[in-house]
C-alpha positions in Angstrom: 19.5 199.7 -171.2 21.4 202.3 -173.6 24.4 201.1 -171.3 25.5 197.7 -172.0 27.9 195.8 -170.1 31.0 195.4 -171.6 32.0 192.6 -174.2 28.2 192.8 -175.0 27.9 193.2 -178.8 25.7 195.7 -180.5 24.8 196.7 -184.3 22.7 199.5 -185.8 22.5 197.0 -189.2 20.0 194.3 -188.0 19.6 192.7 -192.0 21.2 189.5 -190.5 18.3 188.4 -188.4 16.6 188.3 -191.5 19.0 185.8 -193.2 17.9 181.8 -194.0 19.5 179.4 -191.5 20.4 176.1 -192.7 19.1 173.5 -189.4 20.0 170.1 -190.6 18.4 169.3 -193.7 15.7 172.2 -193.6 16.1 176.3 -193.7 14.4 178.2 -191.3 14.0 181.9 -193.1 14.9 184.0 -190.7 16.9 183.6 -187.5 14.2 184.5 -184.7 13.1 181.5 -182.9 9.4 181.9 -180.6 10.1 179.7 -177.5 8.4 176.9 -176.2 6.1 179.3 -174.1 3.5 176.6 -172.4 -0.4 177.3 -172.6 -1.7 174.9 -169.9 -4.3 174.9 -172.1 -4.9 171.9 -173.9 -7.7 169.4 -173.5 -7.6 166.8 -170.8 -6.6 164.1 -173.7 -4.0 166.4 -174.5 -4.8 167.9 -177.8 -4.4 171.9 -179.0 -8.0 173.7 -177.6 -9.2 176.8 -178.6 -6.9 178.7 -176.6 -3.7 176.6 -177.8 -4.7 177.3 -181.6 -5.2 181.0 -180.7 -1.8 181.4 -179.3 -0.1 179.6 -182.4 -2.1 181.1 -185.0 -1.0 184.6 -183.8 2.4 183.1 -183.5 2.5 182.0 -187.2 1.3 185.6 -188.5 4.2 187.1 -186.4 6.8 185.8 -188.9 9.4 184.0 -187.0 11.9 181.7 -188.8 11.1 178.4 -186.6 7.9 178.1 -183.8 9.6 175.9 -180.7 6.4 174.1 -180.0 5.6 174.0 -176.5 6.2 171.1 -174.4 4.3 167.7 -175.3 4.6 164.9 -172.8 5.9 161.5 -173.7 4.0 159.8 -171.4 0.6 160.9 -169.1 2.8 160.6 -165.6 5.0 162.9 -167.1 2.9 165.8 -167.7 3.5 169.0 -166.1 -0.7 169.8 -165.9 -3.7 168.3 -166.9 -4.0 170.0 -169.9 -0.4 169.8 -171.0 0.5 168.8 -174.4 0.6 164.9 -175.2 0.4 164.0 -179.0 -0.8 160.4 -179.2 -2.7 157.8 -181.6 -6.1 158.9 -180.7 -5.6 163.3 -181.1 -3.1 162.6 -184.1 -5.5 164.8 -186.3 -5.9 167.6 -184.2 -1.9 168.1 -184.1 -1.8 167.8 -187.9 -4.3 170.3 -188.8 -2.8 172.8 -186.1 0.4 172.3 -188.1 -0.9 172.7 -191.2 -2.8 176.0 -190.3 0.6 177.3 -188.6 2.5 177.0 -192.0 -0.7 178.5 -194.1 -1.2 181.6 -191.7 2.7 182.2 -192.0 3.3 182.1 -195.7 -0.2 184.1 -196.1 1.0 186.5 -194.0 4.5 186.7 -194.6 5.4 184.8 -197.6 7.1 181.9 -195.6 6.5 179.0 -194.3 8.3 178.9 -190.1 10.1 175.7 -189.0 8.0 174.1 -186.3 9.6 172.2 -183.3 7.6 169.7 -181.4 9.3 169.8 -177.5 9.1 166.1 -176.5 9.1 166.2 -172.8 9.1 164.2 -169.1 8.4 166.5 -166.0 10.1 164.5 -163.8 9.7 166.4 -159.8 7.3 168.5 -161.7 5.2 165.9 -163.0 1.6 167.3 -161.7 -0.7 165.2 -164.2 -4.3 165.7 -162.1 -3.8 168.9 -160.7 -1.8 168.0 -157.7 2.3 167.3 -157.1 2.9 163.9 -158.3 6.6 163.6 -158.3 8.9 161.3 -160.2 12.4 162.0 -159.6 15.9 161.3 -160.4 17.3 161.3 -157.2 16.7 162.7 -153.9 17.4 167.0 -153.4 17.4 168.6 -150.4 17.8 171.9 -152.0 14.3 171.5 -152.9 12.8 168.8 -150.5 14.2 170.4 -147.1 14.3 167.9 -143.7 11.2 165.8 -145.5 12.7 163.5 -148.6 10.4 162.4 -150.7 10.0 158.3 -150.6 12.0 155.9 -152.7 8.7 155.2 -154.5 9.1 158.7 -155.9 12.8 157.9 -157.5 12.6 156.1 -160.7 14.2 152.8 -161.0 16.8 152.5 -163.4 14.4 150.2 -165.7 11.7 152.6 -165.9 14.2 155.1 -167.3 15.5 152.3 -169.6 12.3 152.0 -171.4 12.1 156.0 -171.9 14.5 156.3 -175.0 11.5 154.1 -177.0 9.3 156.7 -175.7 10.9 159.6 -176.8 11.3 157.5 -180.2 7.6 156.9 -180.7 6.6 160.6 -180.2 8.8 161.4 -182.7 8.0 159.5 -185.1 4.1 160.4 -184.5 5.5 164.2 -184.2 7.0 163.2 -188.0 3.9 161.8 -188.7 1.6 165.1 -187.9 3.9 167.3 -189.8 6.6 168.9 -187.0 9.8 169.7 -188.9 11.4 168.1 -185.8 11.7 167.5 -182.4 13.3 168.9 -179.1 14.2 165.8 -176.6 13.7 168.6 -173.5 16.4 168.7 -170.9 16.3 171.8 -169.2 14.5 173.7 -166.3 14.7 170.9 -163.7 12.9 168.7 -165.5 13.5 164.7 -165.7 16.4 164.9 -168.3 17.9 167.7 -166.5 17.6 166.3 -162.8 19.2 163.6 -164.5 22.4 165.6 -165.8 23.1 166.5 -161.4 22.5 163.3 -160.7 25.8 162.9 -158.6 24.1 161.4 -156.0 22.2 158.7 -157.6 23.9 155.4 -157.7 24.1 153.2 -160.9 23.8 153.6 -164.1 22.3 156.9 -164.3 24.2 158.7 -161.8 27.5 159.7 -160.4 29.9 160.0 -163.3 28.8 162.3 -166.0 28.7 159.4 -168.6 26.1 158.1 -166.6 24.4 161.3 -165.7 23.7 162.5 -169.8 23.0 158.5 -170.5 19.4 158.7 -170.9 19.6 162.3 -172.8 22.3 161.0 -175.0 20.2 157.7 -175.3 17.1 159.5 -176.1 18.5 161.6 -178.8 20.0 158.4 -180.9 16.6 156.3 -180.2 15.2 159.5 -181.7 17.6 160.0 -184.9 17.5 156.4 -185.7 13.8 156.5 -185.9 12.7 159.3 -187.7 13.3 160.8 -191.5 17.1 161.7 -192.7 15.6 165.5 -193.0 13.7 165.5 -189.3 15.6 167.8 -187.4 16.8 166.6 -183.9 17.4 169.0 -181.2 17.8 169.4 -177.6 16.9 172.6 -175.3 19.1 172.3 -172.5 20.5 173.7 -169.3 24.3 174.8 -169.3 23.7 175.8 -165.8 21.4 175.5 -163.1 22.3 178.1 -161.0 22.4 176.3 -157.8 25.3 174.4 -155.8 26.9 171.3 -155.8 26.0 169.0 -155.8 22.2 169.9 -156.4 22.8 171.7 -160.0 24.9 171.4 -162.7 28.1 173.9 -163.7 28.1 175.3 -159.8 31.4 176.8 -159.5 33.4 178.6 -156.8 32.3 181.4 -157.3 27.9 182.1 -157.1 26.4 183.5 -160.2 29.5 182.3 -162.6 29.0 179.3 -164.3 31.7 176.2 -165.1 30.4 175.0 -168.5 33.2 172.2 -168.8 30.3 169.6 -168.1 27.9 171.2 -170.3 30.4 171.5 -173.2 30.9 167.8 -172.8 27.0 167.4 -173.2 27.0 169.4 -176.4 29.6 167.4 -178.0 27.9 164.3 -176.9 24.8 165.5 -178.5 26.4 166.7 -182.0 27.8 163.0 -181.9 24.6 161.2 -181.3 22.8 162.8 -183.9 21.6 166.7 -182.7 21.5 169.0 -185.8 20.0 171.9 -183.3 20.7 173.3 -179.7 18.7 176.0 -178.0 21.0 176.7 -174.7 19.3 178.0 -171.1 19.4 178.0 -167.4 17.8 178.1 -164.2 15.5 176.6 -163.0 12.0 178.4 -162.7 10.3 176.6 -159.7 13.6 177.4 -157.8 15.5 180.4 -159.1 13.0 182.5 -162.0 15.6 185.3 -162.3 17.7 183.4 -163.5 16.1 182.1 -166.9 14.0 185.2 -166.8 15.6 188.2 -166.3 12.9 191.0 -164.3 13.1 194.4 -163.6 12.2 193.1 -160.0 14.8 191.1 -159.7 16.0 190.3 -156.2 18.8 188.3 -156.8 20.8 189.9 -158.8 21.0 192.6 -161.5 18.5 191.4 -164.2 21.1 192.4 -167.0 23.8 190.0 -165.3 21.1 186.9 -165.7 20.5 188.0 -169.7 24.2 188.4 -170.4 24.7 185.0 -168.8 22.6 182.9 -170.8 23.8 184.6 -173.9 27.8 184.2 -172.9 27.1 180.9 -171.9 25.4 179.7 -175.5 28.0 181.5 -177.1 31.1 179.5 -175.6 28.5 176.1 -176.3 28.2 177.6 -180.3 32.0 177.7 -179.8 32.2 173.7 -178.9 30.0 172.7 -182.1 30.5 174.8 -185.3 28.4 174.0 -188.0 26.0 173.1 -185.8 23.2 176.4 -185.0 22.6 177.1 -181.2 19.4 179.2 -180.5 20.2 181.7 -177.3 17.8 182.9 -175.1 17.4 185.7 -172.7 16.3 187.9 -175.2 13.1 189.7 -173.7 14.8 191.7 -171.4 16.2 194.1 -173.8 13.0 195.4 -175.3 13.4 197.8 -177.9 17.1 197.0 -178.3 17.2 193.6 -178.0 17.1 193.4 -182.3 20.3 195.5 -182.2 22.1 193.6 -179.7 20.9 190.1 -181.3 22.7 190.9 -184.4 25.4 192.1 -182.7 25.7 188.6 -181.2 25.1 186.8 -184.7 27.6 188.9 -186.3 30.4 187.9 -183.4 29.3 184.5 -183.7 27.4 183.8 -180.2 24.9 181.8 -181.7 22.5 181.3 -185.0 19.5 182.2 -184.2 18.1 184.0 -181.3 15.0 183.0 -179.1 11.9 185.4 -177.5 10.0 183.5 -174.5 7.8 186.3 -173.1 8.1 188.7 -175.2 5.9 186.7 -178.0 3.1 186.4 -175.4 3.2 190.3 -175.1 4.1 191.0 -179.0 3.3 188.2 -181.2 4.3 190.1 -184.4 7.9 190.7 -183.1 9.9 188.8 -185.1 7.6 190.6 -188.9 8.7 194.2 -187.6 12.4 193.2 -187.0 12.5 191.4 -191.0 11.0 194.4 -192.6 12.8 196.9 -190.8 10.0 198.3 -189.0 11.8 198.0 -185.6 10.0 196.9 -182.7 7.0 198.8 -181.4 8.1 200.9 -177.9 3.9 199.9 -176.8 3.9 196.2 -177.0 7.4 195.5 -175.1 7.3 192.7 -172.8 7.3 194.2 -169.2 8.9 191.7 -167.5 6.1 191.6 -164.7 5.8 187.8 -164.2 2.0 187.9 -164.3 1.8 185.5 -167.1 4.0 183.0 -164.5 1.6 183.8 -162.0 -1.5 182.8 -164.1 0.6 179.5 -164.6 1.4 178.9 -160.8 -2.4 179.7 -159.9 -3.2 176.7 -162.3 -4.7 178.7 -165.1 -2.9 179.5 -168.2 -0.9 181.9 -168.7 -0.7 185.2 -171.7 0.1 188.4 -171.7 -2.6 190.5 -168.7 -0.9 193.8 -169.5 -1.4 193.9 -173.6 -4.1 190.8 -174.5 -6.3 192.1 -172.3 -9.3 190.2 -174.1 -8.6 187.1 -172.4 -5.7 187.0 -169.7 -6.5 190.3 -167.6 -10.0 188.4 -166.7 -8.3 185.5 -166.3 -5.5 187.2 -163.9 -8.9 189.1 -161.9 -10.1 185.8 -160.9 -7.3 183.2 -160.5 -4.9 185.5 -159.1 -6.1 188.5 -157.6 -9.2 186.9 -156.2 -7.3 183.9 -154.4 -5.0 186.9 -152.8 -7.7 188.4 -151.4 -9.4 185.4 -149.8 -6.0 184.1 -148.6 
């Protein structure tokens, strides 16, 4: 890792993660962003349990400058799993005084209080509400549905995705209402928003052209700014880059593993005009092709450093398209130890504001504390890239760290994982 590929910045001065970022009307007080890292561990209403309040609570005494909350469905056919997110009327309260704990652990802790955005969500083909496939698609993939399509009662009709900007509207405005600094309208990972975006297939008004592809997105995000507070920050996580072919994924170029970003530079601009004070750019998809949104030393694909460098090229060239506008990158637990040097190497040459850790905050939850006070990050909690908390996730349980929190996910990985591989 002491070798890095060329172009890749690096600085032995790190002070600039520790700066204040103005995103839109708020400051976030430092620049490390904790992704939205799902629990599948909610209630079946869809409230925080004991777990989910766990997780965050240990998030808020790590320090970072903004929490990306994880995903919260908009509706309960768009969940992801039964005990997915979903803010509504009835579990309002529980929301508000998770919020309100976050923000008091943080400044207890560290002195500050973290931005905390709420990622309003649709699963689309990986909708899975009760515990088994239930998909709702864009259109029609064979990349992922083989010689057996799913049936046109599976594709959603043009008005069903007409009435979704109103839904994205009214969980931000209850997301306002609980005390979320903002909101994330989610369109990455293959989910509904991002099916939507390779929609070259579909016809009408939500597919073929890209102005009819990024239609609901762009839709979604102005039903969303017109309905919350002037100071509610409005963002968007998206996919540059799907990392599969035409015309299954979007920025597929002529060459694999290389990325055309003219379509997704299009989407940023769109999304700057309709009212996005925040972007947090990714890739990949990670039913499809993991290694590409999470780089692993058992990468089979490709060289896991070529997936990392990716994702941070590519949200450097979408921070080019929209200055004055801060762009989160990701890719970040893959460098361990030297990923705080590299970061502000990155900040410094102006690949984006702030800079995102996925699974390395499951691992090391007080990250982003020993990178503001100069401690530097501990050698013994680095994120392994192992893919055992994914692995808890695909065996329905929820997933943590099974190599450092020990308390509760290596008994958890014993019996969901490593049991059902033995009797199978």
């Amino acid at each position: 890792m002491e070798d890095l590929p060329q172009g890749m910045p690096r600085s032995d001065d790190v002070s600039v993660l520790s700066e204040d970022v103005a995103v839109g009307k708020k400051v976030a007080p430092n620049r490390l962003v904790y992704q939205a890292m799902e629990g599948c561990d909610g209630t079946r209403s869809g409230s925080p349990d004991e777990l989910t309040v766990r997780r965050y609570l240990r998030f808020a005494a790590g320090g970072p400058g903004l929490i990306w909350f994880e995903a919260t469905a908009i509706l309960p056919e768009g969940r992801a799993n039964p005990r997915q997110m979903w803010l509504t009327e009835s579990n309002r309260d529980s929301f508000a005084q998770l919020i309100e704990k976050i923000k008091e652990i943080c400044m207890k802790e560290n002195g500050y209080e973290p931005l905390v955005i709420c990622q309003l969500t649709h699963s689309g083909r990986h909708s899975k509400p009760n515990g088994f496939p239930e998909p709702l698609i864009a259109v029609n993939k064979k990349i992922f549905e083989g010689e057996h399509p799913l049936g046109s009662d599976r594709v959603l009709s043009d008005s069903y995705l007409d009435a979704l900007p109103e839904r994205y509207a009214a969980s931000a405005r209850l997301a306002e209402s609980v005390g979320f600094d903002g909101v994330d309208v989610k369109a990455c990972h293959g989910y509904l928003l991002s099916e939507l975006l390779s929609a070259y297939e579909r016809p009408g008004r939500y597919g073929g052209v890209f102005e009819n592809r990024e239609r609901l997105l762009i839709d979604s995000v102005k039903a969303v700014r017109a309905s919350v507070g002037y100071d509610m920050i409005v963002a968007s996580r998206f996919n540059a880059y799907d990392g599969y072919p035409y015309p299954y994924g979007l920025g597929g170029s002529d060459i694999p593993g290389v990325p055309d970003l003219t379509e997704a530079k299009k989407a940023t601009a769109d999304l700057v005009a309709a009212g996005a004070e925040l972007l947090n750019v990714t890739m990949g998809n990670p039913y499809y092709n993991n290694e590409v949104n999470r780089p692993t030393v058992f990468a089979k694909t490709e060289e896991p450093i070529a997936s990392a460098v990716r994702m941070i090229k590519g949200a450097g060239e979408i921070a080019a398209t929209c200055r004055g506008i801060p762009v989160v990158s990701t890719g970040w637990s893959f460098f361990g130890a030297l990923a705080p040097n590299v970061a502000a190497g990155c900040v410094k040459a102006g690949l984006s504001a702030m800079v995102g850790f996925g699974r390395q905050t499951f691992s090391y939850p007080d990250l982003a504390r020993d990178i503001v006070t100069g401690r530097g990050m501990r050698t013994d909690r680095l994120c392994l890239t192992c893919g055992k908390c994914t692995e808890l996730m695909r065996a329905g349980s929820t997933p943590g760290c099974v190599v450092y929190d020990k308390e509760v996910y290596l008994p958890l990985y014993r019996e969901k994982v490593m049991k059902k591989g033995e009797r199978s």
